[in-house]
Structure formats: structure tokens, C-alpha cells
C-alpha positions as CSV (number, residue, x, y, z in Angstrom):
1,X,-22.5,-61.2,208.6
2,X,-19.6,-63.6,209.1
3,X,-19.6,-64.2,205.2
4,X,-19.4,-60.8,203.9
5,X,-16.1,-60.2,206.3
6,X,-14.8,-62.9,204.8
7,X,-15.6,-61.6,201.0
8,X,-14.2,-58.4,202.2
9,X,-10.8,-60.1,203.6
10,X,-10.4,-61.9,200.3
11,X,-11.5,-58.9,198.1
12,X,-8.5,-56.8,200.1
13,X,-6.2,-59.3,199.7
14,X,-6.4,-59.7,196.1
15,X,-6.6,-56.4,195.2
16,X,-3.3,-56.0,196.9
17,X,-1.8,-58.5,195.0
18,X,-2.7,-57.5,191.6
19,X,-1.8,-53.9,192.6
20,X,1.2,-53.6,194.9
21,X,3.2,-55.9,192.9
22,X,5.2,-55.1,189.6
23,X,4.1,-57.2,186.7
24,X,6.3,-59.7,185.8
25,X,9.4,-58.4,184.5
26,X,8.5,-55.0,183.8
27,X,11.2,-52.8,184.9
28,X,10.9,-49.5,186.8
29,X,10.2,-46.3,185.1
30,X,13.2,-44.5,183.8
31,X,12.9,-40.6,182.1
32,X,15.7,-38.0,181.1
33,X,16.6,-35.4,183.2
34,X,15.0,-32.6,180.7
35,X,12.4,-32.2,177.8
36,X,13.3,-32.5,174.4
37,X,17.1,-34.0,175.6
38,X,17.1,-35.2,171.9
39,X,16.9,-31.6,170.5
40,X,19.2,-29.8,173.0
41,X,22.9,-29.2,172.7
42,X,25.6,-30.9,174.4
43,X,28.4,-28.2,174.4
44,X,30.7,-30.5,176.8
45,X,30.1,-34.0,176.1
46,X,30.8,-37.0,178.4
47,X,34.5,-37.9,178.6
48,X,35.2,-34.9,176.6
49,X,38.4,-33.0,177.0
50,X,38.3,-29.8,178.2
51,X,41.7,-27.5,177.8
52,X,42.5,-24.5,176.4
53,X,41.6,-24.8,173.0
54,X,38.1,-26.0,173.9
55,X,38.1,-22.2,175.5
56,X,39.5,-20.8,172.6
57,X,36.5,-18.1,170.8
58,X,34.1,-19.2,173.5
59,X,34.2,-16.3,176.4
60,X,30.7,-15.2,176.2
61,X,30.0,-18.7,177.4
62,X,32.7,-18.3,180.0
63,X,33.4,-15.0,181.3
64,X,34.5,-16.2,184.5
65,X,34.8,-20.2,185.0
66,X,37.4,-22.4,183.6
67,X,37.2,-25.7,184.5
68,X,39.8,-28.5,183.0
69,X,39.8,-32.1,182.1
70,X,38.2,-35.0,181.1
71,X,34.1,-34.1,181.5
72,X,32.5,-36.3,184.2
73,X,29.0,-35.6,182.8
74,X,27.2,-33.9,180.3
75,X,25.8,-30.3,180.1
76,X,22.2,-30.0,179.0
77,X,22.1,-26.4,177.4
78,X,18.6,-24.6,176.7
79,X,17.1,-23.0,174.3
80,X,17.0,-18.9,174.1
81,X,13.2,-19.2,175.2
82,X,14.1,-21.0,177.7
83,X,17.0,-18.4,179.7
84,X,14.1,-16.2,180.9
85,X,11.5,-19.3,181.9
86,X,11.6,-21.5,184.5
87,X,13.0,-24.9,183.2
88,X,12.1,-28.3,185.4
89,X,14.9,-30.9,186.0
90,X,13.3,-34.4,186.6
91,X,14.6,-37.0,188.6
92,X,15.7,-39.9,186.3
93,X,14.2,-42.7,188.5
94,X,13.0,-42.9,192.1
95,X,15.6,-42.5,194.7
96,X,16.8,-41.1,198.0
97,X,18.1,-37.1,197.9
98,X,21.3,-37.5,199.4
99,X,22.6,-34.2,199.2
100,X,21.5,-30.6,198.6
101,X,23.6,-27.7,199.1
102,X,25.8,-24.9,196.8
103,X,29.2,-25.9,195.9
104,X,31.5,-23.5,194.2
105,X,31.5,-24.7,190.7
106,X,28.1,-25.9,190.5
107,X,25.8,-23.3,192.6
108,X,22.8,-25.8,193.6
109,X,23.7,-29.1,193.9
110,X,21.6,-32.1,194.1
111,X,22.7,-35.6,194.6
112,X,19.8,-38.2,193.6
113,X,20.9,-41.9,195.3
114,X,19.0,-44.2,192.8
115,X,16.7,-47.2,193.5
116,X,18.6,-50.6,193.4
117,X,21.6,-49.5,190.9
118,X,24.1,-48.6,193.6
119,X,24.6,-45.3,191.7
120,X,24.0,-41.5,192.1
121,X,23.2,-38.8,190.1
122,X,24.2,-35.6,190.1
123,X,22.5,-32.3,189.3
124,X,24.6,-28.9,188.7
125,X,23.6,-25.4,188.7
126,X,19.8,-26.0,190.2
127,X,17.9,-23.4,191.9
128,X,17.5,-24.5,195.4
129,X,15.9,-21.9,197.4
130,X,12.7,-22.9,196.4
131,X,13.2,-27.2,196.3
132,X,10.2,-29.0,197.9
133,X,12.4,-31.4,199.1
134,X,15.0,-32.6,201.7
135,X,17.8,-35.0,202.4
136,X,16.3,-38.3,202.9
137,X,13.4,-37.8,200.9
138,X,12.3,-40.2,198.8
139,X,11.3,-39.0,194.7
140,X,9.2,-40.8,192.4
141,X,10.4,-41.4,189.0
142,X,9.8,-38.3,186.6
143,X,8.6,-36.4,189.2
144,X,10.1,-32.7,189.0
145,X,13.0,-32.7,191.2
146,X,14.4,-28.9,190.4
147,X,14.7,-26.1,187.8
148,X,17.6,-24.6,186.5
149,X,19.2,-21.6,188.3
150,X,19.1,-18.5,186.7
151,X,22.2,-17.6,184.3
152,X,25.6,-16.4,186.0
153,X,23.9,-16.2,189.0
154,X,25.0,-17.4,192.8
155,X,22.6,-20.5,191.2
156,X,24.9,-21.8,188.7
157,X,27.9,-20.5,190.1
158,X,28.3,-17.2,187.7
159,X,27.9,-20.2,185.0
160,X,26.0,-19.9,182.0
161,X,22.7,-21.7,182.4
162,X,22.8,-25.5,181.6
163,X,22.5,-28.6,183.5
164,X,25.6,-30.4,184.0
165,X,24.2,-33.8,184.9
166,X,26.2,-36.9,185.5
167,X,25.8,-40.7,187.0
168,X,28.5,-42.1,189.3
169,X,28.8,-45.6,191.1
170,X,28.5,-45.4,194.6
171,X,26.2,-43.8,197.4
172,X,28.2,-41.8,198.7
173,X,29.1,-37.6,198.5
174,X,31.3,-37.3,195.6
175,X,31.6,-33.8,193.7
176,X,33.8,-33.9,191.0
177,X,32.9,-32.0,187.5
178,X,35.7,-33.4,185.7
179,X,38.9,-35.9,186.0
180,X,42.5,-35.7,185.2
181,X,42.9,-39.0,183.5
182,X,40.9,-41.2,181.0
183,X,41.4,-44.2,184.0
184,X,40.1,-41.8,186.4
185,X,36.6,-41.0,184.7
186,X,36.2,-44.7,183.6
187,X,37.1,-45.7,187.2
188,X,34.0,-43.8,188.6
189,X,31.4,-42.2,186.4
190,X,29.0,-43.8,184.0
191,X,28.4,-41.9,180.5
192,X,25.1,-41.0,181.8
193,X,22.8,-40.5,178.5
194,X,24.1,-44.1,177.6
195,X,22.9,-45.1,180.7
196,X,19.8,-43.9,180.3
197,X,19.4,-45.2,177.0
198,X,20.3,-48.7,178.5
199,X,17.3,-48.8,181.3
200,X,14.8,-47.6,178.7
201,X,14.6,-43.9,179.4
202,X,11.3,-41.7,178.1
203,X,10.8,-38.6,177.9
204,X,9.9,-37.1,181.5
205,X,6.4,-36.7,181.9
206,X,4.8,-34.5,185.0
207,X,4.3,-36.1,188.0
208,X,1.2,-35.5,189.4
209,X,-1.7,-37.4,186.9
210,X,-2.8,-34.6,184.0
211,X,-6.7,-35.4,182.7
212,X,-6.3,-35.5,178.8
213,X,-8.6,-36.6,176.1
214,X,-5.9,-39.2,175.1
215,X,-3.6,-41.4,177.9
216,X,-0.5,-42.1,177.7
217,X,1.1,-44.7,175.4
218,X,3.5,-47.2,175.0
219,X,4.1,-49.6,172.5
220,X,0.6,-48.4,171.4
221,X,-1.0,-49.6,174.6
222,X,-2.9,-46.8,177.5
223,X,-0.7,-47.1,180.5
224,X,-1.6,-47.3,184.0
225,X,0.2,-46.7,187.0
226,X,0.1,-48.2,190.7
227,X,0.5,-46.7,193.8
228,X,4.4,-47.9,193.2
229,X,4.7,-45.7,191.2
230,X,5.2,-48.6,188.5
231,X,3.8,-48.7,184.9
232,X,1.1,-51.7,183.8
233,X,0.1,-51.9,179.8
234,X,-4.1,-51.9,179.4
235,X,-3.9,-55.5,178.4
236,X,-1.9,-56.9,180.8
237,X,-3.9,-55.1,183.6
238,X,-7.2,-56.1,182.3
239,X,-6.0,-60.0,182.5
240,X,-5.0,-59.2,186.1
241,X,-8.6,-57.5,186.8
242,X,-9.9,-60.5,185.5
243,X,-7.7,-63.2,187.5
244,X,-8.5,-61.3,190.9
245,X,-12.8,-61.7,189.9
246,X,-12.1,-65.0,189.3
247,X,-10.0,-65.8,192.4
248,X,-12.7,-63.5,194.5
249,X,-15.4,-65.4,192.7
250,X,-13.5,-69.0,194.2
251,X,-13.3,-67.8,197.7
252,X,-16.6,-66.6,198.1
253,X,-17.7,-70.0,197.2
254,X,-15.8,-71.6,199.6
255,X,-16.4,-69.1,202.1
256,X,-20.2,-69.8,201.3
257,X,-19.2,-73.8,202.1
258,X,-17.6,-73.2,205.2
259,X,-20.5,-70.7,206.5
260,X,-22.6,-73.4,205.7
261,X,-20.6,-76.4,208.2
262,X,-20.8,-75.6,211.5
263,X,-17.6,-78.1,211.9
264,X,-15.3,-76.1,210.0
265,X,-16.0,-72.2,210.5
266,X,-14.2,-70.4,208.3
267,X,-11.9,-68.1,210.5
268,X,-9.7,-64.8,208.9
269,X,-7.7,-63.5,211.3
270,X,-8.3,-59.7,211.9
271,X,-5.1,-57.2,212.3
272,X,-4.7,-55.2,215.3
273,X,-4.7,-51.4,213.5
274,X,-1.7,-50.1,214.7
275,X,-0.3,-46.7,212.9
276,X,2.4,-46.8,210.6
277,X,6.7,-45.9,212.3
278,X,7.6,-42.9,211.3
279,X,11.4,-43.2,210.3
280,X,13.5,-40.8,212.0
281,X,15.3,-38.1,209.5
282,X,18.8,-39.7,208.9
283,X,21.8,-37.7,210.3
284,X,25.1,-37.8,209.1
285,X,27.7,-38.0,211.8
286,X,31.0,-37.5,210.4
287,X,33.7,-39.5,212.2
288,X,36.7,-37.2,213.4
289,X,38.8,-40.1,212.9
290,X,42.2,-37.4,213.2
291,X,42.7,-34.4,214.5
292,X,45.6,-32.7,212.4
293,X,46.4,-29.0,211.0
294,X,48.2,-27.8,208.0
295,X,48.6,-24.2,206.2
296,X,48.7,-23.1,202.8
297,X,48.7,-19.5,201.0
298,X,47.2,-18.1,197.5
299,X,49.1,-15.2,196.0
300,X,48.1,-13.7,192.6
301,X,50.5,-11.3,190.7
302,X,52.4,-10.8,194.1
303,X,49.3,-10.6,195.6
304,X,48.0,-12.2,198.8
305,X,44.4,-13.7,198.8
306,X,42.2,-13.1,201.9
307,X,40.4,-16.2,203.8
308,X,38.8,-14.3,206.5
309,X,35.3,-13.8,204.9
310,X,32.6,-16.1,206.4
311,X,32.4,-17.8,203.1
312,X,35.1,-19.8,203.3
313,X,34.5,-20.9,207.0
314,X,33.9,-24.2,208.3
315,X,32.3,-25.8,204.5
316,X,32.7,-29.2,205.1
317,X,33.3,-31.5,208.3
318,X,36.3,-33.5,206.9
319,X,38.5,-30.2,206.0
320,X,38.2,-26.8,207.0
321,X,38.8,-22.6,207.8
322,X,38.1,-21.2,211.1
323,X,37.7,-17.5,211.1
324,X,40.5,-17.0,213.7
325,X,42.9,-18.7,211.8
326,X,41.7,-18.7,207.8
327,X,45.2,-19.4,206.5
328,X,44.9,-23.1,209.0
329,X,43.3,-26.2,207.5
330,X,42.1,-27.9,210.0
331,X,41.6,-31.8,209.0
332,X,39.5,-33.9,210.9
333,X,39.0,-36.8,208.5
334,X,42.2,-39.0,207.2
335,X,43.1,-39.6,203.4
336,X,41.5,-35.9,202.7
337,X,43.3,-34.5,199.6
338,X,44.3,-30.6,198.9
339,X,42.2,-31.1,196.1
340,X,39.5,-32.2,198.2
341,X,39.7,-29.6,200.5
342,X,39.7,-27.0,197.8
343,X,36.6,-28.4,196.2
344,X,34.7,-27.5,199.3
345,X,35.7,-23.5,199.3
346,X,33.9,-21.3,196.6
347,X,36.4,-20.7,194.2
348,X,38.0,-23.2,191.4
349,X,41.9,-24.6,191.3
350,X,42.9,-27.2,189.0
351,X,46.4,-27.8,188.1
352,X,46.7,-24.7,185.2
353,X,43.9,-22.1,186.4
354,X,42.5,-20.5,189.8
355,X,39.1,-19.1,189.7
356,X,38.6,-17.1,193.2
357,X,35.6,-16.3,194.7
358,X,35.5,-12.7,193.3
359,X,35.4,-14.5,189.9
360,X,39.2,-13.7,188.9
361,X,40.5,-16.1,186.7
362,X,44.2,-16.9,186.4
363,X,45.7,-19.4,183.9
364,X,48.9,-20.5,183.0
365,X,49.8,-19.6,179.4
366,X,48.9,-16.3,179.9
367,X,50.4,-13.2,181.6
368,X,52.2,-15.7,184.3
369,X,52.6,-19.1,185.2
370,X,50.0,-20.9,188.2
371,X,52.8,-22.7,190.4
372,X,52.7,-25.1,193.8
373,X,54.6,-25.6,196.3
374,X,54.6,-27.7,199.5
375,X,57.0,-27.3,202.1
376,X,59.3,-25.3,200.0
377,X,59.7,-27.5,197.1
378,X,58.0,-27.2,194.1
379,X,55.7,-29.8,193.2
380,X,53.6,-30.5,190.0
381,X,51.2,-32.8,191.5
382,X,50.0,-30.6,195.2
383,X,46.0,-31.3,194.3
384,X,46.5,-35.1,194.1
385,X,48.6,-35.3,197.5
386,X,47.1,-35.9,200.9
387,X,47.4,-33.4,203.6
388,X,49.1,-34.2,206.3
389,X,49.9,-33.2,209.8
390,X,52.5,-30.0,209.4
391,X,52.3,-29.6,205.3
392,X,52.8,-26.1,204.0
393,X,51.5,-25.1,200.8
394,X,51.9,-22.6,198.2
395,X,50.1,-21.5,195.2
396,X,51.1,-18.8,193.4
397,X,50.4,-17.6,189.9
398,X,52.4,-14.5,188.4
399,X,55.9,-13.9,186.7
400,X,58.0,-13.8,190.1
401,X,61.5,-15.6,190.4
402,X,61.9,-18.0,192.6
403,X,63.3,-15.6,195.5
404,X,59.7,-14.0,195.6
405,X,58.9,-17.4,195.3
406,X,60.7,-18.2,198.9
407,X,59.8,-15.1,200.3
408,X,55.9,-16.0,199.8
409,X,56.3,-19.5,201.3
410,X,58.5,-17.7,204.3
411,X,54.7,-16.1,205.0
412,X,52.6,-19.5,205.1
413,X,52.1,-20.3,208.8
414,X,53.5,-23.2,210.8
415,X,50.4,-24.8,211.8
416,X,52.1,-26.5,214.6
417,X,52.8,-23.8,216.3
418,X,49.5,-22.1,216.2
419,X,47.7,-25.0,216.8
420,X,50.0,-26.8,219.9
């Protein structure tokens, strides 16, 4: 009895050791974010420039959006098949979900926190009503992770339907679809098919195991997979099957040995069953590190846009509307940027166009001129600046001198004053 515990301890213990580990240097599995990503277009590449020409002939693409800048990712389109079938989105390589939520912009938004690269990707204009997943989650590699959200829908932000998918360095929360400068993109984001192409990236492959006539190949060899979710090649596996026989085959001899002396028993420690922790789901406490207020108006061709709709209220912790006082920003997180805070409403403002939430575009260059202002002067550079405690902003597109001009900012709130 004593020796066939101890045959079953060793057996256990091998068996763990050929299986739980990775073989030696084999990398983890890396796939691209959609089938076929050779075949598909790329109508905004990585890096590329996206102005007015690029618009120019294109607005049955983009009835509504216009987004400017240098592209912080690339947009996967499909094929017409494909716009009234559901189209998966694969996670690249196993990783924490970080995020999931609807940004204006993007519609369903999923940020993917990678395994041991200190980076994040980022998947735009997903349907997540329906995702089988939460924040904290973990995701196997090629496992599907979403599909694609219906064409100018609520999904993809009244976008066409793509997936703009991009790679940035860092863990934490960052949004941005494009950049204003060359320094700024290189500065953050990764050209993320190159980056792909650099960890060995397949063709995604479902997750769960499919029963076909012929398995998997690579380099021409079956593959097999461990409970890691980490690929072994046939040959290499067998030679491990056959290491672990002939380690078992050693023990039980000297198991057999030590049965066999009374002197030396051959003792192998049972472990106490105990069941496994259950990690606690991780919460994200923002720290309200200031407590500051500042104002800002939108007027469009004389115009003044409306904040009161719950929509805009309360989007993000660091920067935010209340409903009794939707012209009031109230900031609750220092270094936060206008631009930042705008991200985080759903409508789009860069420095030439303003998208509102009704889907109204308005662009310099055409029938008036998109201006800023903060605290009555006029300033070219109002997304870039930090908000601080008092500012006053402006921004108002149209053909109205600069009297109008005063008489608009004469209507933006002094936040002190409501807020004291």
C-alpha cells in the first residue's frame, strides 16, 4: 500500500512538470485581432495623417465623424459579407480586461492589459452588450474576445463598421484615437501589426478545441496545448512523455528499495487539501487628489449647445457635469486636460471640427471658422491646456465678429461663484 502512494506521488509530480511548464524557450501564443488580417483593407493606417483631404470624396464612409491627426492605430475594415454577420475580434495574447465601457468616438470599447509586455491594447467600435467578460478577467490567447458592432450604430459610434485596433505602452486607461504630433504617437503607441508581426502572430484560431480530421500545424508538426494555454510541437512533447516514464520508471525502483529497508522508510509528505483563494474583483478607487471647478460654453452658428441631458453627466471620476449645473466642470483629479475632459462626453472636438452628440459636424474651412477661447482671450492651443481652478472657456464655431464673440464668453459661468 505504502509503495503505490509513493508511485502515485511521483507519477503527479512528474506529470506536472512536463505539463505546467513552457518548453524551453517557446514563446507564448500570439494571433491577430481578426481573420484573414492579410486580405482586409487598412483604410487609416498606423501613423497616418488624417486631415481634410484624407475626407475629401469619402462621405459615405463618414457621414457624421471627423476625427483629425496622426492615426494611433489601425482600422480593420470588413468585407460586404461580412456588414450583415457577426464578425469575432480575438484577443491578441492572454491578458487582464482592464476596461469595458462606450466612449464617444469608439462605441464599445475594450482595453486588453497584455501578459508580461507592459502594454495594452485597444479595441474600438465592439459590441458590448452581449461580452462574456468583465474587468479583471483574465483571456486566453485567441480566445474570442468581442465582435464588431453593428454599422453607424450607438456600437461604433454612428461609425462605419471597422475595428480600430491599436497597442500602447502602459497599463493604464488611455483613449486616444489619434495624436497631434509625429513625437506624440511615437511617444506612446506601438504600430501595432508590426508588433504583432515581431512576437510571431498567427492567424486567430477558436478557442475552445474543434475535433477535425487533421490538427493543427506548425512548422509542419501537430501542435498540442497545456492547460497554460501554451503551445508544445509533437516531437518535442513526445521526448518529454518519454523523460517523465523514464524518471517514473527511476523512482519506483527506488521506492521499491526503500519499501524494502525497514531503516530507511521512504516517507512523501501528504498536503493538507485546502480550497483554492478566491481573489476579490479589483476596484478602482479614484483618488480625489483636488477639488476644483471651472466653466466652459459650446455655441454653433450663434447657437448655444445644451448639457443638461443625462448623457453627459458624471462620465468619468477625474472630470465631470452634474445635472444642476451642466455648464460646471467639476475636476477632482489634478493635471486633467480640456481635452481630456472632452474625450469623456459623447461628442468629438479636436482643434478644426466639433462633432456633437446629435451627430452635427462643424469644421473650419467651411461655412465658419471653429474658435477657443479661455478667459476671454483667444487661444489656439485650449485642448492641450490644463484646467484649472476658475478657467472659462469658449468654443464657438460660426462667422461672428469678435463682439458676438465677447458677448458669448459674457454667458459662460463663473464657477467660483456657483460653486463657493
Amino acid at each position: 500500500m505504502k509503495l503505490r502512494a509513493q508511485i502515485v506521488f511521483g507519477l503527479v509530480g512528474v506529470m506536472w512538470l512536463v505539463l505546467a511548464q513552457p518548453a524551453p524557450g517557446f514563446a507564448r501564443a500570439w494571433y491577430y485581432p481578426m481573420d484573414a488580417h492579410e486580405a482586409r483593407a487598412y483604410l487609416k493606417g498606423f501613423g497616418q495623417l488624417i486631415d481634410t483631404v484624407f475626407y475629401e470624396g469619402q462621405e459615405e464612409l463618414f457621414p457624421f465623424n471627423r476625427f483629425y491627426g496622426y492615426h494611433a492605430g489601425v482600422d480593420l475594415e470588413v468585407s460586404p459579407s461580412e456588414l450583415s454577420t457577426r464578425v469575432p475580434v480575438y484577443a491578441v495574447t492572454s491578458g487582464t480586461i482592464s476596461y469595458v465601457g462606450s466612449l464617444a468616438g469608439y462605441g464599445g470599447v475594450i482595453l486588453l492589459r497584455l501578459d508580461g509586455e507592459a502594454t495594452t491594447a485597444l479595441y474600438g467600435h465592439v459590441k458590448i452588450t452581449d461580452l462574456p467578460y468583465r474587468v479583471g478577467d483574465q483571456v486566453s490567447a485567441g480566445s474570442v474576445l468581442a465582435h464588431l458592432g453593428d454599422a453607424f450604430s450607438a456600437e461604433t459610434s454612428r461609425e462605419r463598421k471597422h475595428l480600430h485596433f491599436a497597442i500602447y505602452r502602459g497599463t493604464d486607461q488611455y483613449f486616444r484615437g489619434h495624436e497631434s504630433t509625429p513625437e506624440q504617437l511615437s511617444a506612446r503607441w506601438e504600430d501595432p501589426l508590426a508588433y504583432l508581426l515581431e512576437h510571431g502572430a498567427v492567424s486567430p484560431r477558436p478557442a475552445a478545441p474543434v475535433a477535425t480530421s487533421t490538427p493543427p500545424l506548425e512548422n509542419g508538426q501537430p501542435i498540442l496545448y497545456n492547460y497554460n494555454g501554451r503551445h508544445v510541437p509533437m516531437n518535442r512533447t513526445i521526448i518529454f512523455v518519454i523523460a517523465g516514464g523514464l524518471a517514473l520508471l527511476g523512482l519506483g525502483v527506488v521506492a521499491y528499495r526503500q519499501a524494502r529497508s525497514p531503516e530507511t522508510p521512504l516517507s512523501v509528505p501528504v498536503p493538507a487539501s485546502a480550497p483554492a483563494p478566491v481573489p476579490a474583483p479589483p476596484t478602482v478607487e479614484p483618488a480625489a487628489e483636488v477639488d476644483e471647478a471651472a466653466a466652459f460654453l459650446i455655441y454653433t452658428n450663434g447657437l448655444k449647445r445644451s448639457f443638461a441631458a443625462p448623457m453627459y453627466h458624471r462620465r468619468s471620476p477625474d472630470a465631470y457635469l452634474e445635472a444642476s449645473q451642466p455648464a460646471i466642470v467639476r475636476v477632482k483629479k489634478r493635471g486633467v486636460t480640456w481635452d481630456e475632459f472632452f474625450k469623456t462626453l459623447p461628442f468629438r472636438l479636436t482643434g478644426e471640427c466639433l462633432t456633437t452628440g446629435t451627430g452635427d459636424t462643424f469644421c473650419s474651412g467651411g461655412e465658419g471658422e471653429l474658435k477657443f477661447y479661455l478667459n476671454g482671450v483667444r487661444v489656439a492651443d485650449l485642448l492641450d491646456r490644463q484646467i484649472h481652478d476658475g478657467d472659462r472657456a469658449l468654443i464657438s464655431y460660426g462667422v461672428d465678429g469678435e463682439a458676438q464673440i465677447q458677448k458669448q464668453f459674457s454667458q459662460v459661468p463663473d464657477p467660483r461663484s456657483l460653486t463657493d
